[in-house]
C-alpha positions as CSV (number, residue, x, y, z in Angstrom):
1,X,0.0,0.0,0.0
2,X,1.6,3.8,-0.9
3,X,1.9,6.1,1.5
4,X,-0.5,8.4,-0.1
5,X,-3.6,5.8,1.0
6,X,-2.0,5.7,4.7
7,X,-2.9,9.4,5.3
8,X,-6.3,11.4,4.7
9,X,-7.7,14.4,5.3
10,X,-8.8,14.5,9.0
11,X,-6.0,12.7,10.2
12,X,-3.8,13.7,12.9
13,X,-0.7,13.6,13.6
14,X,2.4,14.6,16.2
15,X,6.5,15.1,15.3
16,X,8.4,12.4,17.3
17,X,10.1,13.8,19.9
18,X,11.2,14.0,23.4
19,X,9.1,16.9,24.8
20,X,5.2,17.4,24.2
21,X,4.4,18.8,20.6
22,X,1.6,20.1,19.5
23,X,-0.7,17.8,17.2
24,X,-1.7,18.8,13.6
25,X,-4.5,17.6,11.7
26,X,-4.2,17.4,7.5
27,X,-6.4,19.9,6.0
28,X,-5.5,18.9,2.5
29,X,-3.2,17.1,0.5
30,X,-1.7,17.9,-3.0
31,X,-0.6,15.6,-5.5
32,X,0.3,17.9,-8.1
33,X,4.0,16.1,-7.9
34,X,2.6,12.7,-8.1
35,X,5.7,11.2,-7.2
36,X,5.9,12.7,-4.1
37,X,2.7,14.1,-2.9
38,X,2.6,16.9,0.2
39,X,-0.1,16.9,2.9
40,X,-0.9,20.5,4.5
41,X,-1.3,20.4,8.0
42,X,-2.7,22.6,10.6
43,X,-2.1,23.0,14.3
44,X,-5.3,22.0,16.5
45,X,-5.8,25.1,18.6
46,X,-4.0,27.1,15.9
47,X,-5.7,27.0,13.1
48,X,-3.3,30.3,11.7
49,X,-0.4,28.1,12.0
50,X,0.3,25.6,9.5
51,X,3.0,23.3,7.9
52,X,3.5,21.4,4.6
53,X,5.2,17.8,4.9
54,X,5.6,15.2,2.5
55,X,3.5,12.5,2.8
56,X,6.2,9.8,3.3
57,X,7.7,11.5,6.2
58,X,4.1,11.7,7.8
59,X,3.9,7.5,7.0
60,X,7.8,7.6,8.4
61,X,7.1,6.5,12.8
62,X,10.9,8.0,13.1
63,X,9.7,11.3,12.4
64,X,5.6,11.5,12.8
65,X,3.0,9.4,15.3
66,X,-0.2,9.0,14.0
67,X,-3.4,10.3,16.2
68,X,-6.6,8.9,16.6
69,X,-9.0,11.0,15.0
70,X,-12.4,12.2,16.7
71,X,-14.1,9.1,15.0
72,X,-11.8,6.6,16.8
């Protein structure tokens, strides 16, 4: 299965690391470079602040942890 099909719109998400971050939740996701498709994230309680990651890194458990969303 591609990476692409592993993350949806909704989803949330937190950067692995050793202190509390923040969680973001993926407001959209472009695939204009098909070969490499970039999701745009927001940050819950911030909806201002946002970040663009490539969909592999957000699939990659060294670098993001996957949420549960509202629905789980």
């Amino acid at each position: 299965m591609s990476a692409k099909a592993d993350v949806a719109v909704g989803d949330r998400f937190m950067k692995v690391g050793s202190y509390r971050m923040p969680a973001w939740t993926v407001a959209r996701i472009s695939c204009a470079n098909v070969s490499l498709p970039h999701a745009y994230l927001e940050r819950e309680g911030l909806s201002g602040d946002k970040i663009t990651v490539a969909v592999p890194a957000l699939t990659d458990s060294t670098l993001y942890r996957k949420l549960p969303t509202a629905a789980d």
